[in-house]
PyMOL Python script that loads the backbone (N, CA, C, O; Angstrom):
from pymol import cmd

cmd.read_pdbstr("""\
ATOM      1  N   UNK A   1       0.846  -1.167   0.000  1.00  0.00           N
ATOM      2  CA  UNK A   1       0.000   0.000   0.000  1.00  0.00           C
ATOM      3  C   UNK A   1       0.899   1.239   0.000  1.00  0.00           C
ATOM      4  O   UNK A   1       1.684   1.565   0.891  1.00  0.00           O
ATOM      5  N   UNK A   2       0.624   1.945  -1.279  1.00  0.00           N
ATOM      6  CA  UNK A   2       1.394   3.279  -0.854  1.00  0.00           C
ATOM      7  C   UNK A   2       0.631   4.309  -0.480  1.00  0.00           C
ATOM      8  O   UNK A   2      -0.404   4.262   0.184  1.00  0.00           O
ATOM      9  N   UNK A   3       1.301   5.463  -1.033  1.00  0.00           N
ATOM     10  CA  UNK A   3       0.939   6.860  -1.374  1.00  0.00           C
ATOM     11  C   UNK A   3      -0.039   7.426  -0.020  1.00  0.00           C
ATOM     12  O   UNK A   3       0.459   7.163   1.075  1.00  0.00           O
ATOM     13  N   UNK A   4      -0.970   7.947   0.000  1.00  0.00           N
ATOM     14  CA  UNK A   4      -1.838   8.463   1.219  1.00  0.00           C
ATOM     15  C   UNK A   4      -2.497   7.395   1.671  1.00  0.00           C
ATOM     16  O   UNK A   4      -2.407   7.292   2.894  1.00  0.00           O
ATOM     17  N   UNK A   5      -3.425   6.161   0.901  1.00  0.00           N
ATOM     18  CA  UNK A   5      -3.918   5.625   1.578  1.00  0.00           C
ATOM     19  C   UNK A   5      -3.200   4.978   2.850  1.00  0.00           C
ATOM     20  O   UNK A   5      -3.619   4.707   3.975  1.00  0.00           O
ATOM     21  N   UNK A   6      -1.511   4.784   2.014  1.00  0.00           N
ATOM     22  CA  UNK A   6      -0.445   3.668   3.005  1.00  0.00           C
ATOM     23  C   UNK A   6      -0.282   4.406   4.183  1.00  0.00           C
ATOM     24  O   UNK A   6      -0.466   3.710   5.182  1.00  0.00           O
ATOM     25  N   UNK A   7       0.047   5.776   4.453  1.00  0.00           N
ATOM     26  CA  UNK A   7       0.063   6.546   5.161  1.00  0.00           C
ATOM     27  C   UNK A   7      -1.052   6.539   6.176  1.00  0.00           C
ATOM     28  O   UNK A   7      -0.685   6.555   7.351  1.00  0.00           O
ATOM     29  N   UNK A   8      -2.495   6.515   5.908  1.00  0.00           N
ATOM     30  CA  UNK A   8      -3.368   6.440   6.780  1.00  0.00           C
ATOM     31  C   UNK A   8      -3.595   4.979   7.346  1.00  0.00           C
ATOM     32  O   UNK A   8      -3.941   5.022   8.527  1.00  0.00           O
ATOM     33  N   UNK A   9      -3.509   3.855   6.896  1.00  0.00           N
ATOM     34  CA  UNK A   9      -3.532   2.973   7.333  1.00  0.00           C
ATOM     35  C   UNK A   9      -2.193   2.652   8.079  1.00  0.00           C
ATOM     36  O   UNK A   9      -2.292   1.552   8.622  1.00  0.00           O
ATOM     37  N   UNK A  10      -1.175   3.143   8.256  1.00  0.00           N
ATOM     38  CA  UNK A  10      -0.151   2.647   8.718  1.00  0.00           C
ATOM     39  C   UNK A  10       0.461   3.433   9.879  1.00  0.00           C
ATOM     40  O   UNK A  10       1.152   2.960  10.781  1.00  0.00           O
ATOM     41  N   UNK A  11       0.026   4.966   9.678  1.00  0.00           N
ATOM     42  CA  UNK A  11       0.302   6.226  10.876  1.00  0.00           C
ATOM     43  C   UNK A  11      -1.007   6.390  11.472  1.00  0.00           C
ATOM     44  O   UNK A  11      -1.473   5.727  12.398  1.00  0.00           O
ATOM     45  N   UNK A  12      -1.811   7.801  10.543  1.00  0.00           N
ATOM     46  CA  UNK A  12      -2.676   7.886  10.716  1.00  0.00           C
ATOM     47  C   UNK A  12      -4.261   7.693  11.455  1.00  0.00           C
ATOM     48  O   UNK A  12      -4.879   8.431  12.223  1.00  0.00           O
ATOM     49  N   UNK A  13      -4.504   6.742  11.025  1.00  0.00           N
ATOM     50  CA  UNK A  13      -5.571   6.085  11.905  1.00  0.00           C
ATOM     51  C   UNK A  13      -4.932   5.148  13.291  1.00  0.00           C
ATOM     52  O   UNK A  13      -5.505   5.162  14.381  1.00  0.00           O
ATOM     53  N   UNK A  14      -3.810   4.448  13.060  1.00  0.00           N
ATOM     54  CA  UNK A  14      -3.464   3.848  14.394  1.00  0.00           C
ATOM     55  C   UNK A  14      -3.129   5.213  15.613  1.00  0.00           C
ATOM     56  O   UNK A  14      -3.309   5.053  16.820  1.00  0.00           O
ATOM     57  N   UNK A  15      -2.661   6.412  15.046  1.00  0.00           N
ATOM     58  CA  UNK A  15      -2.756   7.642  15.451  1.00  0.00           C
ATOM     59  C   UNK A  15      -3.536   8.364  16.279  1.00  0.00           C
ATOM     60  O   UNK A  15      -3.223   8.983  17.296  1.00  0.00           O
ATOM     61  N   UNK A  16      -4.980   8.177  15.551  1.00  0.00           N
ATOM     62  CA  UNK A  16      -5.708   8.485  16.104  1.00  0.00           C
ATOM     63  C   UNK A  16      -6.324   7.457  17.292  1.00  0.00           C
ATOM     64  O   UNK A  16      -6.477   7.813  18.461  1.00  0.00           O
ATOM     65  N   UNK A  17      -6.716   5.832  16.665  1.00  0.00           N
ATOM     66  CA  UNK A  17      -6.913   5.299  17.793  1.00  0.00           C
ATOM     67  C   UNK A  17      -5.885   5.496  19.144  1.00  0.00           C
ATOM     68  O   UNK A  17      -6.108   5.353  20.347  1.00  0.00           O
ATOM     69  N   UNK A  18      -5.275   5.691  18.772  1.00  0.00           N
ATOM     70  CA  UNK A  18      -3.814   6.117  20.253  1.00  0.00           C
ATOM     71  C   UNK A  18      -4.311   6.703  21.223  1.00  0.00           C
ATOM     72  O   UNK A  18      -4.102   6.403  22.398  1.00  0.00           O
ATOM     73  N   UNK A  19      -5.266   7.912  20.687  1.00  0.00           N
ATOM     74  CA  UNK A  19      -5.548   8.807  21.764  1.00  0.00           C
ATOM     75  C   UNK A  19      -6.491   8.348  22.671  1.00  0.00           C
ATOM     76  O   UNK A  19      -6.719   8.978  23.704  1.00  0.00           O
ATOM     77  N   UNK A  20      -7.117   7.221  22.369  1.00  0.00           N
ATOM     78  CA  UNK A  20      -8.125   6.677  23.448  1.00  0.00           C
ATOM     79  C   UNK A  20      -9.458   7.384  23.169  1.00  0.00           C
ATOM     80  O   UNK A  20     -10.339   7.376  24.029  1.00  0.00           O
ATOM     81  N   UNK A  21      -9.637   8.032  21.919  1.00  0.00           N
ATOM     82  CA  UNK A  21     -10.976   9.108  21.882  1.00  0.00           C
ATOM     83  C   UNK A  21     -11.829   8.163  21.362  1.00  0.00           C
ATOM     84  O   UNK A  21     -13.030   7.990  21.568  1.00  0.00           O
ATOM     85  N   UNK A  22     -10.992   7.529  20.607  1.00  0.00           N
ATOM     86  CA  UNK A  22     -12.195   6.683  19.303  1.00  0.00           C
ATOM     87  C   UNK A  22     -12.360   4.960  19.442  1.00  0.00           C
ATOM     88  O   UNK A  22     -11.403   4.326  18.997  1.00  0.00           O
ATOM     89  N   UNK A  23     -12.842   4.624  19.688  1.00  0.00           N
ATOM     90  CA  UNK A  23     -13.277   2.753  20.047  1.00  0.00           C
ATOM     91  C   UNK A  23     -13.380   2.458  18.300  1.00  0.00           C
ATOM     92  O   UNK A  23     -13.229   1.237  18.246  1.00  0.00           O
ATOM     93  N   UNK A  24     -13.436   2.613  17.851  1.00  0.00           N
ATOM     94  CA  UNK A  24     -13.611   1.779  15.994  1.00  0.00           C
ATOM     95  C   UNK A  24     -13.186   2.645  15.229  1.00  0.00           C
ATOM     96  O   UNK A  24     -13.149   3.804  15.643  1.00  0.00           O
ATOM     97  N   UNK A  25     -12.738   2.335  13.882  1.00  0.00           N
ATOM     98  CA  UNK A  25     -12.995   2.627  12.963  1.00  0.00           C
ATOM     99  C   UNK A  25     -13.525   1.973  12.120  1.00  0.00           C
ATOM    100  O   UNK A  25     -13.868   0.813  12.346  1.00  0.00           O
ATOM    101  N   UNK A  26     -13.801   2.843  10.412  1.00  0.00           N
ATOM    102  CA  UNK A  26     -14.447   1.552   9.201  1.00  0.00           C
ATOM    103  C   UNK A  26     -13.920   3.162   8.190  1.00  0.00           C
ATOM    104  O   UNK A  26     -14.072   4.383   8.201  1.00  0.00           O
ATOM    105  N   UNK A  27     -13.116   1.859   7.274  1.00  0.00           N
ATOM    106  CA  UNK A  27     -12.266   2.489   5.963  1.00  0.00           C
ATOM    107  C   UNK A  27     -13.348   2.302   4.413  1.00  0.00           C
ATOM    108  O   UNK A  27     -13.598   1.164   4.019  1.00  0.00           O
ATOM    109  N   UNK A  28     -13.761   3.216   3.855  1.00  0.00           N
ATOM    110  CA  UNK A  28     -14.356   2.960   2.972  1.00  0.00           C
ATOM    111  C   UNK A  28     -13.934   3.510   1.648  1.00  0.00           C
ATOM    112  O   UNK A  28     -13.313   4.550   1.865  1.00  0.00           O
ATOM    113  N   UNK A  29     -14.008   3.248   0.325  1.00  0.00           N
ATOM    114  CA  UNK A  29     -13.611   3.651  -1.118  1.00  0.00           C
ATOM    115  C   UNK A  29     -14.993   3.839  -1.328  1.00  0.00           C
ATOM    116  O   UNK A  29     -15.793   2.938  -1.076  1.00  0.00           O
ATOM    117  N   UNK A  30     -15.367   5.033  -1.808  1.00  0.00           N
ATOM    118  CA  UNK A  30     -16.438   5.446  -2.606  1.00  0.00           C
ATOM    119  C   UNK A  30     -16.589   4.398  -4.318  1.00  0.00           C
ATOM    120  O   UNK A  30     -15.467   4.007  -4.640  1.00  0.00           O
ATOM    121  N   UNK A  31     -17.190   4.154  -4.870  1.00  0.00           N
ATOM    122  CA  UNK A  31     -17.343   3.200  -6.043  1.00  0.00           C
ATOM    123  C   UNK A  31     -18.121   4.482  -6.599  1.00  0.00           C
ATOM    124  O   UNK A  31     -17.134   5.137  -6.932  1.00  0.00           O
ATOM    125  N   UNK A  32     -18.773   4.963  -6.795  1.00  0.00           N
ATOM    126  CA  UNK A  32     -19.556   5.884  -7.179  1.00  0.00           C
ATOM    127  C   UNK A  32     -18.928   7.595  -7.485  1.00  0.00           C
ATOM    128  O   UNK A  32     -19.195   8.499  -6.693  1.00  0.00           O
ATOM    129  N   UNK A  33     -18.176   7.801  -8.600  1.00  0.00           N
ATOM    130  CA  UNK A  33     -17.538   8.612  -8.964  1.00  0.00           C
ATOM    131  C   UNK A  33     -16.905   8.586 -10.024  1.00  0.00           C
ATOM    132  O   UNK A  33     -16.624   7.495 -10.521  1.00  0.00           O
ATOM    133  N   UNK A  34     -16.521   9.790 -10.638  1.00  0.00           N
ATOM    134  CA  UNK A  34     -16.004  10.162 -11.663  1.00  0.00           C
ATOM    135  C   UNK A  34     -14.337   9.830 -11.634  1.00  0.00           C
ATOM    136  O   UNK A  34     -13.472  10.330 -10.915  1.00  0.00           O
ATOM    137  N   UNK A  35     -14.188   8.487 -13.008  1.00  0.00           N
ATOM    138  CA  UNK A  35     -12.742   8.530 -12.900  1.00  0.00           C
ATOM    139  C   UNK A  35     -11.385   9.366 -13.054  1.00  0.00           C
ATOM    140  O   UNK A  35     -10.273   8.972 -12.705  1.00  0.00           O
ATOM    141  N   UNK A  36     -11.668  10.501 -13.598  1.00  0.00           N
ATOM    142  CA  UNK A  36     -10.393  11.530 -13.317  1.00  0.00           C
ATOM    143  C   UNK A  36     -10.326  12.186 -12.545  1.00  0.00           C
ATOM    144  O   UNK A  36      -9.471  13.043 -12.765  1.00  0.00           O
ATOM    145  N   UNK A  37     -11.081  12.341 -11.127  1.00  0.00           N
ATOM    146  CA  UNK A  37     -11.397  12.653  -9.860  1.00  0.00           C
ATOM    147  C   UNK A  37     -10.419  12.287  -9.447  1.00  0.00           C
ATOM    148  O   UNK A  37      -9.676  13.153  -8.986  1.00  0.00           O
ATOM    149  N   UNK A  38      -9.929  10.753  -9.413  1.00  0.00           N
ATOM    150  CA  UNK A  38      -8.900  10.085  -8.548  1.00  0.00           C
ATOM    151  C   UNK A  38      -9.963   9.366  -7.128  1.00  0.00           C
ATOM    152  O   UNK A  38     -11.077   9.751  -6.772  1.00  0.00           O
ATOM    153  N   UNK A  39      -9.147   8.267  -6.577  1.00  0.00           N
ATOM    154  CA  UNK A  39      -9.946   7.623  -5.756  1.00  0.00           C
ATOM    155  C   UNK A  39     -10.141   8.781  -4.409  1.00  0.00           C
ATOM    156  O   UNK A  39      -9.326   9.577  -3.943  1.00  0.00           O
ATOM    157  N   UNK A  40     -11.627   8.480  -4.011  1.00  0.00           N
ATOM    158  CA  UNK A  40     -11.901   9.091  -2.546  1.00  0.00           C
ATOM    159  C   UNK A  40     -12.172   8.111  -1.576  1.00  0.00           C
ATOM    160  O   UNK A  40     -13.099   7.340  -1.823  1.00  0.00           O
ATOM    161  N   UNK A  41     -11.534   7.979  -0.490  1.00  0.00           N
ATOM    162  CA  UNK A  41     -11.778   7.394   0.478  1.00  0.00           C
ATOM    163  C   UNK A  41     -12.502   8.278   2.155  1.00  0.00           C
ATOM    164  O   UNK A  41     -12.299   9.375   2.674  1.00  0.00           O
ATOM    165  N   UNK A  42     -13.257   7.237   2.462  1.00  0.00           N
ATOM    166  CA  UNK A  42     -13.589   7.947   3.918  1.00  0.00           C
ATOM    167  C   UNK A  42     -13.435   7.082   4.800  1.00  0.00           C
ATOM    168  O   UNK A  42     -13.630   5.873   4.674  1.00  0.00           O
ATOM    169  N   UNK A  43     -12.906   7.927   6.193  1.00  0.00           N
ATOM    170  CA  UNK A  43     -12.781   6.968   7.556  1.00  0.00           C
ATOM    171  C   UNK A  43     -13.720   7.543   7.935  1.00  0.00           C
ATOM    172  O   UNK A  43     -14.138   8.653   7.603  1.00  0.00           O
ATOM    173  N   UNK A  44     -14.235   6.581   8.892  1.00  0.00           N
ATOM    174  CA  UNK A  44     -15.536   6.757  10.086  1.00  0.00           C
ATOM    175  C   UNK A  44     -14.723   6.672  11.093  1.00  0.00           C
ATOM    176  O   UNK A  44     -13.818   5.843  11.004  1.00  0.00           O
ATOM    177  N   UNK A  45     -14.834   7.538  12.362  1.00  0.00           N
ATOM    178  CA  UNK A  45     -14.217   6.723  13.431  1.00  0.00           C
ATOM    179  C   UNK A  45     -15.877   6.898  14.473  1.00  0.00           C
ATOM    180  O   UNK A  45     -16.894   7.567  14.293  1.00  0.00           O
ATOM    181  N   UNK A  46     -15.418   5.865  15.621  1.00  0.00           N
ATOM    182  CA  UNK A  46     -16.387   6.289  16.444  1.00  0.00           C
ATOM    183  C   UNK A  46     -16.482   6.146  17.542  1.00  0.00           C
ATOM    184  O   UNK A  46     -15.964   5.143  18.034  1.00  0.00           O
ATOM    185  N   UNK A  47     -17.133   7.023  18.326  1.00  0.00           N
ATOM    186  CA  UNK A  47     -17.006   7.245  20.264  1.00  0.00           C
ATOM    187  C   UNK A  47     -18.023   7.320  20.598  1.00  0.00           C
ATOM    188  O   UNK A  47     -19.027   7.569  19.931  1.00  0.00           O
ATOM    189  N   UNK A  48     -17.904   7.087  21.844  1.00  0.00           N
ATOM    190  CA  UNK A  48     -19.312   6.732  22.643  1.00  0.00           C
ATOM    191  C   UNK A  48     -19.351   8.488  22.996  1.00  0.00           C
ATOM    192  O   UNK A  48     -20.484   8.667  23.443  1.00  0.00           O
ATOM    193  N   UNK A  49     -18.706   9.661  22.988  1.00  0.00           N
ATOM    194  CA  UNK A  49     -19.534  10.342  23.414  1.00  0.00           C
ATOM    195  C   UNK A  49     -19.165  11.641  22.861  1.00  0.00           C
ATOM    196  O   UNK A  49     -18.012  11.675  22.431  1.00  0.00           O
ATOM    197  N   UNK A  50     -20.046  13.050  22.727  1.00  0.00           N
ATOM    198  CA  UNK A  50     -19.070  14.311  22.437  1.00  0.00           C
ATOM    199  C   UNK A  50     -18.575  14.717  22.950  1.00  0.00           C
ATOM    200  O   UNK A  50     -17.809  15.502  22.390  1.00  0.00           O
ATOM    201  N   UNK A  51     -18.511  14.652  24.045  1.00  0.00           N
ATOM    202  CA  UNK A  51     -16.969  15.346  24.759  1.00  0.00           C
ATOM    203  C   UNK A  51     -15.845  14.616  24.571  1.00  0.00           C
ATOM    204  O   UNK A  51     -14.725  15.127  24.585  1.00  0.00           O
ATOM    205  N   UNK A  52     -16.109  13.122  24.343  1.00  0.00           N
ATOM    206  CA  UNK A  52     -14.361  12.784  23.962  1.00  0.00           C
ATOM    207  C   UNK A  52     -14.023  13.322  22.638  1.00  0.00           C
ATOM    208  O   UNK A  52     -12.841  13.196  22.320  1.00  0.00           O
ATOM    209  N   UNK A  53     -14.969  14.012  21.622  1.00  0.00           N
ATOM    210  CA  UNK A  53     -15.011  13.690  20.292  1.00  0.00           C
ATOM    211  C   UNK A  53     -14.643  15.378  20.312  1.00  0.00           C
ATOM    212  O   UNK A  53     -13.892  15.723  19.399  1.00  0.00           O
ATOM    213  N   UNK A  54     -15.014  16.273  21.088  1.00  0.00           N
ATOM    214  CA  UNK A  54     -14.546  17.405  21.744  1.00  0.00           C
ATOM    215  C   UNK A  54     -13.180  17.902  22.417  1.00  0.00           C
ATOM    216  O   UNK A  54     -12.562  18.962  22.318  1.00  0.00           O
ATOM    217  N   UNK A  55     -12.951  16.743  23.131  1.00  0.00           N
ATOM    218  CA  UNK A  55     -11.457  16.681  23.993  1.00  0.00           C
ATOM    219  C   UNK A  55     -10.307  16.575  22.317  1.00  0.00           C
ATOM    220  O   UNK A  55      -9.393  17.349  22.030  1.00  0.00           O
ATOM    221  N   UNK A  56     -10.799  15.358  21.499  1.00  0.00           N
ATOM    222  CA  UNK A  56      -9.651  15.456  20.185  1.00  0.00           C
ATOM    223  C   UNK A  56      -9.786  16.820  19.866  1.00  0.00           C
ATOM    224  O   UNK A  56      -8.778  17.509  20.022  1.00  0.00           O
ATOM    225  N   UNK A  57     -10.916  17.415  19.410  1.00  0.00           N
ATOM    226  CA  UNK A  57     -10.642  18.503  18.389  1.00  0.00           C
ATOM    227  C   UNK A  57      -9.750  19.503  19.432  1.00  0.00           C
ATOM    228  O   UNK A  57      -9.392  20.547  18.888  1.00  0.00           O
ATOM    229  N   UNK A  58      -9.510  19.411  20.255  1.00  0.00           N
ATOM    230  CA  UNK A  58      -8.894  20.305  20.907  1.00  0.00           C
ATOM    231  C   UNK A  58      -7.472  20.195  21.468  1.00  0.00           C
ATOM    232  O   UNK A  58      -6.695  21.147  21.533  1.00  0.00           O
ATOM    233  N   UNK A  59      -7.165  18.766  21.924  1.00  0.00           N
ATOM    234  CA  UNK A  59      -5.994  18.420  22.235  1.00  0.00           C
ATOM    235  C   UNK A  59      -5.165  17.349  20.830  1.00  0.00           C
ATOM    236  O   UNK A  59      -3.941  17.292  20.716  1.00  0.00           O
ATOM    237  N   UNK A  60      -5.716  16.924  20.303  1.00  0.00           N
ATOM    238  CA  UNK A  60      -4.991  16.214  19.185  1.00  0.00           C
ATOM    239  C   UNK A  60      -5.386  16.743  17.640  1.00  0.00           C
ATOM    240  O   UNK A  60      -4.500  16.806  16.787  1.00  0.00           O
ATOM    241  N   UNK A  61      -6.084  16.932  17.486  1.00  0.00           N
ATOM    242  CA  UNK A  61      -6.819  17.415  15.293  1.00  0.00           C
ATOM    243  C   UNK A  61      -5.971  18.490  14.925  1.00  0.00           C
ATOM    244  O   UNK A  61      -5.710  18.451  13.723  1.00  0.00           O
ATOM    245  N   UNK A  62      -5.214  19.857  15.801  1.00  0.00           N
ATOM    246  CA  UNK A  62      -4.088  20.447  14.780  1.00  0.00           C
ATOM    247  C   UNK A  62      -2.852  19.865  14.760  1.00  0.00           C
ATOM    248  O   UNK A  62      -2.144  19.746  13.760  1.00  0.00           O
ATOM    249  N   UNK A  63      -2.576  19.479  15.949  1.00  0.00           N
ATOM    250  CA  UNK A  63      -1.060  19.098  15.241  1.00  0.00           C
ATOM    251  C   UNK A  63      -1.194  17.455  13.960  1.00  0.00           C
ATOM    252  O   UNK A  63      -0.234  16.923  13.402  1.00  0.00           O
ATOM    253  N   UNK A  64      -2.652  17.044  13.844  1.00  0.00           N
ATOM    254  CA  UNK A  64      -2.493  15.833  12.976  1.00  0.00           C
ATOM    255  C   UNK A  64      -2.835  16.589  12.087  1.00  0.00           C
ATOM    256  O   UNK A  64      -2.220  16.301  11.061  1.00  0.00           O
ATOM    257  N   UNK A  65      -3.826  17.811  11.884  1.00  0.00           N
ATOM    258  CA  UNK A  65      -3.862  18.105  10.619  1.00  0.00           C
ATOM    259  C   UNK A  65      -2.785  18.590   9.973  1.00  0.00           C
ATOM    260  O   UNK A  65      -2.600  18.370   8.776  1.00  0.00           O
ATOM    261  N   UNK A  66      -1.756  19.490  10.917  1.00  0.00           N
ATOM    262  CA  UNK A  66      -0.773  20.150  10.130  1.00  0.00           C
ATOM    263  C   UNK A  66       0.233  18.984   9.482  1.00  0.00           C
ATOM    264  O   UNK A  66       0.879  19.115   8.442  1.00  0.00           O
ATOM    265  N   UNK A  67       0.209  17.812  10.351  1.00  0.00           N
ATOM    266  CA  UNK A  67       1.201  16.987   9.878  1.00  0.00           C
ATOM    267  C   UNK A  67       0.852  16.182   8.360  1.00  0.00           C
ATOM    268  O   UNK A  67       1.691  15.715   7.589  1.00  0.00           O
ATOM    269  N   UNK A  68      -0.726  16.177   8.188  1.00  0.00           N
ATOM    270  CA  UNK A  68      -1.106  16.195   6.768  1.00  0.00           C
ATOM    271  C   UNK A  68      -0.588  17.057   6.027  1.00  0.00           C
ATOM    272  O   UNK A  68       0.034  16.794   4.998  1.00  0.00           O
ATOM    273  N   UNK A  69      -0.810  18.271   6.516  1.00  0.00           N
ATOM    274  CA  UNK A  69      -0.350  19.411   5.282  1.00  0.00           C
ATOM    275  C   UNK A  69       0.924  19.254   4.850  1.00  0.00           C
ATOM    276  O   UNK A  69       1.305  19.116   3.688  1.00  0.00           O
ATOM    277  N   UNK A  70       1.763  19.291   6.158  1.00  0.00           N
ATOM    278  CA  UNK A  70       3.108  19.002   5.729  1.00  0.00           C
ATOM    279  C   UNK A  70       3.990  17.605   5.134  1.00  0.00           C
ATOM    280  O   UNK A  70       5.174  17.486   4.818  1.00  0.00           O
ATOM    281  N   UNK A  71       2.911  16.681   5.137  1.00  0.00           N
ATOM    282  CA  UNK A  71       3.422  15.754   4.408  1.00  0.00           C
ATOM    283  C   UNK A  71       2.647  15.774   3.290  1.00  0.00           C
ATOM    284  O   UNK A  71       3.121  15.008   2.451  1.00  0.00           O
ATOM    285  N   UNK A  72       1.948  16.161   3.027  1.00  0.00           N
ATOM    286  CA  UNK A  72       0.855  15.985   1.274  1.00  0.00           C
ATOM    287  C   UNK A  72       0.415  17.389   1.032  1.00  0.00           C
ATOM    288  O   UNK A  72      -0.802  17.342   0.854  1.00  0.00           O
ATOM    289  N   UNK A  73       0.698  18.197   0.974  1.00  0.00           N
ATOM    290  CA  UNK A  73       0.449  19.910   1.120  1.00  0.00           C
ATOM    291  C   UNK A  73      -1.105  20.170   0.697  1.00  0.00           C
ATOM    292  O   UNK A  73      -1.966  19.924   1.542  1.00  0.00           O
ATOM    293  N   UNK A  74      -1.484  20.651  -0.560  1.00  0.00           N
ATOM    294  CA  UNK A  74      -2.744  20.559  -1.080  1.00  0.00           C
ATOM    295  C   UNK A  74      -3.275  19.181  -2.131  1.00  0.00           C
ATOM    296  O   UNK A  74      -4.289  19.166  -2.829  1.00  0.00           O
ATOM    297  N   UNK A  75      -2.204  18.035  -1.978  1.00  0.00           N
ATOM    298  CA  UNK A  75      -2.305  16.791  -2.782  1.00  0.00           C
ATOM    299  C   UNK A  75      -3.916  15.939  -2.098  1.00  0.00           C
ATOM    300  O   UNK A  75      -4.550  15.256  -2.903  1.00  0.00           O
ATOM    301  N   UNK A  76      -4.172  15.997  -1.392  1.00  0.00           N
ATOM    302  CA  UNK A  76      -5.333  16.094  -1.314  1.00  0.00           C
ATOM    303  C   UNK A  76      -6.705  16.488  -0.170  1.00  0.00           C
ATOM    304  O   UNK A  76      -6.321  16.888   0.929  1.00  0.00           O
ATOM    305  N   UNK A  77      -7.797  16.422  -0.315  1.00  0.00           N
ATOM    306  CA  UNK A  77      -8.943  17.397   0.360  1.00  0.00           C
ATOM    307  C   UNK A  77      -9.392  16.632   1.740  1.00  0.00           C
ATOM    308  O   UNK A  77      -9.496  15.406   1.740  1.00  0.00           O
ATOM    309  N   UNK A  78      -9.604  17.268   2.699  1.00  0.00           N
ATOM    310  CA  UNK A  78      -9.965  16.544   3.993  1.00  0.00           C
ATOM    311  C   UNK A  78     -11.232  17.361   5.217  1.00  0.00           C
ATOM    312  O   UNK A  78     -11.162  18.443   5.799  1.00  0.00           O
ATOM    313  N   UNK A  79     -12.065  16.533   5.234  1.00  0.00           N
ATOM    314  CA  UNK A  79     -13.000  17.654   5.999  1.00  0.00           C
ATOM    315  C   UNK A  79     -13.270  16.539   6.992  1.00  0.00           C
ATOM    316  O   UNK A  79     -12.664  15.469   6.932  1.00  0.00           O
ATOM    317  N   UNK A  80     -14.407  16.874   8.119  1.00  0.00           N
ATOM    318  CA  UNK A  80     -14.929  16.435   9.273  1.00  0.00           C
ATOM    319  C   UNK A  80     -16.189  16.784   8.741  1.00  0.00           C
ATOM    320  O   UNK A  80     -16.428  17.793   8.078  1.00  0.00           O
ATOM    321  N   UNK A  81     -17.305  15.535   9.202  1.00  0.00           N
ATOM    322  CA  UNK A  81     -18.585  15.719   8.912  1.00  0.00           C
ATOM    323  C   UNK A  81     -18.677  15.054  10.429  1.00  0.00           C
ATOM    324  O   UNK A  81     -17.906  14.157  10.768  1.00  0.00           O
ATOM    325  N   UNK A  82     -19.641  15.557  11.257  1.00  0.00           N
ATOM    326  CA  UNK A  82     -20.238  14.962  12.651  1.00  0.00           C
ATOM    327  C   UNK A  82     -21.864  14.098  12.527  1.00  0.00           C
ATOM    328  O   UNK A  82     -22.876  14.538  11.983  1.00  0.00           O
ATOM    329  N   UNK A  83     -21.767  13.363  12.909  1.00  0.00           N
ATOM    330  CA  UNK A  83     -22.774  12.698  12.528  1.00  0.00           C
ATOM    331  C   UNK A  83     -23.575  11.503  14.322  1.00  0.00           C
ATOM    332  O   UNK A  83     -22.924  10.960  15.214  1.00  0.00           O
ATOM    333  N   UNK A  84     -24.880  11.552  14.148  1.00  0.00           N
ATOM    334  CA  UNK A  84     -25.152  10.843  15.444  1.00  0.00           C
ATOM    335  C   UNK A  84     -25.721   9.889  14.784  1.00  0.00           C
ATOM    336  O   UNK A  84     -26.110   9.972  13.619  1.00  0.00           O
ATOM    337  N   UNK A  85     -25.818   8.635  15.724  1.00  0.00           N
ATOM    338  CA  UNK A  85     -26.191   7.161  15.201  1.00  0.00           C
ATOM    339  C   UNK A  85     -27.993   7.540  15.844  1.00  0.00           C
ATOM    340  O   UNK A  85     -28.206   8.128  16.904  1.00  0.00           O
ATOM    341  N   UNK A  86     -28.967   7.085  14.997  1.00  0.00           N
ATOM    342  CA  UNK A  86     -30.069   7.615  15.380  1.00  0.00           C
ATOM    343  C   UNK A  86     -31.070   5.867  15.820  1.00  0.00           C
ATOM    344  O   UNK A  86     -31.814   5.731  16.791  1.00  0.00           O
ATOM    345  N   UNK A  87     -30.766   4.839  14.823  1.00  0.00           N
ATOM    346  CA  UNK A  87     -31.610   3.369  15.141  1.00  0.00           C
ATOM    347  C   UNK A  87     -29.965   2.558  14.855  1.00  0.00           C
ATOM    348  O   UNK A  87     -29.856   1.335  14.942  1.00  0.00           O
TER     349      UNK A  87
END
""", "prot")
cmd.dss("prot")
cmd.show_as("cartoon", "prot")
cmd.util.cbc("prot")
cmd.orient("prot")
């Protein structure tokens, strides 16, 4: 595995599980897209609560984001969507 995905599976996400915020993840490839897009992938992670999900954005999400930037600069796009499990 190279390039970014190798990176997230190999730093990245074990990274984040580190911090004790997040109990799971689930790695997904979108199938549904335009091929000169290039592949998109999404991680889910997930916690039992918002304040741990609160405690990251505050004590761990800049120094991991900057360390994205500085290893892949604008090579590619990254956002946070928050989401609650409802059934």
């Amino acid at each position: 595995m190279e390039g970014w995905l190798g990176w997230q599976v190999e730093e990245q996400i074990p990274a984040m599980l580190k911090t004790d915020l997040f109990d799971s993840y689930q790695l997904y490839r979108l199938l549904d897209q335009e091929e000169d897009e290039g592949p998109t992938f999404v991680i889910q992670y997930f916690t039992s609560n918002l304040e741990r999900y609160e405690r990251f954005l505050i004590e761990f999400a800049p120094a991991m984001q900057q360390e994205g930037w500085d290893k892949w600069g604008d090579g590619y796009i990254a956002f946070r969507t928050l989401m609650e499990r409802i059934r």
